[in-house]
N, C-alpha and C positions, 0 to 999 in steps of 0.2 A: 468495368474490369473483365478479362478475357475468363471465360467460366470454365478452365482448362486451370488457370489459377486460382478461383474461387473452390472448384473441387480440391485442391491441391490441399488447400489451406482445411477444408473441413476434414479430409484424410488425418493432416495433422494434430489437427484439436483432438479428434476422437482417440487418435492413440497417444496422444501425451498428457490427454485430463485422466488423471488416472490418481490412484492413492499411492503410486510410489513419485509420484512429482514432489510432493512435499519433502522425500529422504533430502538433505543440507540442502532445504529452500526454507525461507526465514516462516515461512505459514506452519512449519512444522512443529513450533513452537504453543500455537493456539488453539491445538491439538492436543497438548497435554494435560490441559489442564478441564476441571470442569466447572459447567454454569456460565452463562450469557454475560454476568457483570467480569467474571476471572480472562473469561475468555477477549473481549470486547475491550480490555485493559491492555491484557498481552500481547494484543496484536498490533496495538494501538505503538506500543515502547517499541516493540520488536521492527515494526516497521518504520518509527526514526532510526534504530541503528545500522537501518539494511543500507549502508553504501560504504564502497570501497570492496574490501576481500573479503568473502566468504568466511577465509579458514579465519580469518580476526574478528570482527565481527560476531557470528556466530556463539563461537564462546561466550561473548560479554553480555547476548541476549540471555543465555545459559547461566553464567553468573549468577545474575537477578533472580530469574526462575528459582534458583536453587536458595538465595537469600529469603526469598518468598514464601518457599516450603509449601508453592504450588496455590496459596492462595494471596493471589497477587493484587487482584481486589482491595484487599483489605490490607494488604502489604502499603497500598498504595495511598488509600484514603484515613487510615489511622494513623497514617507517618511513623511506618513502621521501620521505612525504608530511612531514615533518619542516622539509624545505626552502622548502616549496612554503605549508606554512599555520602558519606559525612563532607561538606562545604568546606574544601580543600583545593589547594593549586594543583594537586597530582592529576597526572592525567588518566585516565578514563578510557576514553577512546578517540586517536586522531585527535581531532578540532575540539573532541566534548571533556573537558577536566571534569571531576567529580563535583566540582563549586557550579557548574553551569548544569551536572545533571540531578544536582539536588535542586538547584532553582527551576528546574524543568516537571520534575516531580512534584516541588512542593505545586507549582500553579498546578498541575495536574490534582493533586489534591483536591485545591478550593474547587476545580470545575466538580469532581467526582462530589464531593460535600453540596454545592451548589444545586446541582442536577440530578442525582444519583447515580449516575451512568454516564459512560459516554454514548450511550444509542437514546438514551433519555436528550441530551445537548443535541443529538443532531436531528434527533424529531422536534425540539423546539424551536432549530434553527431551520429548519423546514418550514414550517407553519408560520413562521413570524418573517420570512421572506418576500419582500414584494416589490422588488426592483424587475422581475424578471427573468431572474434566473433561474436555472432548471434546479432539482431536487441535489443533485452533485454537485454543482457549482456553491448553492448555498451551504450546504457542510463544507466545502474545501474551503470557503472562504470565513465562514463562522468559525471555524477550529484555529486556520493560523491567523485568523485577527485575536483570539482569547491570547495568545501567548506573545504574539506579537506587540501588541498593547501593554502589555506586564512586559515590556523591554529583554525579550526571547527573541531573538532571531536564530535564522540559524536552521534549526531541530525541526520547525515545521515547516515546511516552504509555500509559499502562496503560488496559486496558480493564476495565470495571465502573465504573471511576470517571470515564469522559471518555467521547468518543466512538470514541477510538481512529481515527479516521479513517487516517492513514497509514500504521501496521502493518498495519490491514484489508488495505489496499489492496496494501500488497508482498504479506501473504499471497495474495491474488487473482493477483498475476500469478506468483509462484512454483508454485502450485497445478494451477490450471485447467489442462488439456491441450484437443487437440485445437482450438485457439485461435490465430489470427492476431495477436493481442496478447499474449495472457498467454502464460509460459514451460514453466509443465506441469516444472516440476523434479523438486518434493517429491510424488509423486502416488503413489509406494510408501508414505510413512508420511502422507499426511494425505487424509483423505476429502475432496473436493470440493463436496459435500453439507453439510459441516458450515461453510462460509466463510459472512461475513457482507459485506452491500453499505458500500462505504465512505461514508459520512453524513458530513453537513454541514449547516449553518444550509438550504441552500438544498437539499439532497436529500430534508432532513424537509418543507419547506414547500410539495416537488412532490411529495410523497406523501400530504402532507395533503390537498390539492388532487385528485388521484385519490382521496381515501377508503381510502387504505392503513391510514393511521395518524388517530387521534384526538385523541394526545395535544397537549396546549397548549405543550409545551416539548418540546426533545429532548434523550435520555439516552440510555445504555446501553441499555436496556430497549426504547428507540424502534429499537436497531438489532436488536435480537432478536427483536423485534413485524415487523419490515422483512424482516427474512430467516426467519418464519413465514409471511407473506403470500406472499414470490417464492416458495417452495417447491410452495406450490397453481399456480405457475405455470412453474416448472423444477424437477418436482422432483427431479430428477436433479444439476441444477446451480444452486442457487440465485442464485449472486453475478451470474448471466449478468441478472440485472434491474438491474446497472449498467449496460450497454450500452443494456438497454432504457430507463431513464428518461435516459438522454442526450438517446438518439432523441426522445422526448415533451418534453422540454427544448429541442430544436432545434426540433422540430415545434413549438410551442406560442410560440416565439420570432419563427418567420416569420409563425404565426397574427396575433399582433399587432401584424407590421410590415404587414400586407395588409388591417387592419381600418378 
């Protein structure tokens, strides 16, 4: 990678990892609340509802919080949420009717009754990994086999076969430490190093555009090509090249309102 771009890119991390990134970014929600299990929950829902519009979305992570009464935890594993998102055809959100996000909830239950956590689930699905897969790969794929299995599709997306965009992304804020955004939970069992950037139609197509990436289409492979490149550039912390193409995404947004 040209180190004219590599500079470029670390310019950018540093002025957009910052504590107002999270103002209507869905992390800002895991921020509200307190303690490792409330938070770990939150982020965990908030980051299934993150796709499509902001301004929609958004609220409906808000909704819950506010059913919750902030302890979302317990909202979640008492089946408290029972009252609040009752197994009906109404819809919910998009694709998700309230019938599909209380059978999402309830499984989310047994794993919380089962495990005590979800940072408890994905240190045990660490440890008990032995195909060879790295410490992310085995939580990405322990999480959406639990729901998958209990016949959930959907909500969680598996990686290798999608772009995993939203588990990416809770892994990223669960992970990373030393972070004004991200939470730095699970930083005892999962390397840093090995997290990938969360991809989309329009994060392949501004990496296309930097010369990251070559491919014609985006896949899996386009997020492992993605977080090979950020390595030459954090390589200590790869996924910190989310922050960074934001910046070049903002930048590049005012470029051609001033053109």
């Amino acid at each position: 990678m040209d180190e004219d771009l590599k500079t470029l890119l670390r310019q950018y991390a540093d002025r957009y990892e910052t504590a107002g990134f999270i103002s209507g970014d869905p992390s800002w929600f895991m921020h509200q609340v307190q303690g490792r299990y409330n938070r770990e929950t939150l982020a965990f829902v908030a980051s299934c509802l993150s796709y499509g519009s902001r301004k929609q979305f958004l609220p409906k992570i808000q909704q819950l919080l506010d059913c919750s009464g902030g302890d979302f935890h317990e909202w979640v594993s008492k089946g408290e949420f029972e009252r609040d998102i009752p197994a009906t055809g109404q819809c919910f959100y998009r694709l998700y009717s309230y019938e599909k996000m209380n059978a999402f909830l309830r499984m989310l239950r047994q794993l919380l009754n089962d495990y005590d956590s979800l940072g408890d689930y994905a240190a045990h699905s660490v440890e008990h990994c032995h195909d060879g897969s790295s410490d992310v790969l085995a939580i990405l794929d322990a999480v959406s086999d639990y729901f998958w299995s209990r016949g959930l599709t959907g909500i969680v997306p598996k990686p290798r076969t999608s772009l995993c965009k939203r588990p990416v992304m809770f892994l990223r804020w669960m992970v990373r430490d030393g972070s004004p955004v991200d939470l730095g939970l699970w930083t005892e069992f999962v390397d840093k190093r090995n997290l990938y950037i969360p991809m989309d139609t329009h994060v392949f197509q501004m990496s296309q555009r930097l010369g990251l990436l070559q491919q014609n289409s985006a896949s899996w492979k386009s997020v492992e090509l993605l977080r090979n490149q950020m390595l030459e550039v954090f390589p200590d912390d790869p996924s910190r090249g989310d922050f960074a193409l934001f910046g070049y995404d903002v930048s590049d947004d005012r470029k051609g309102e001033n053109d």
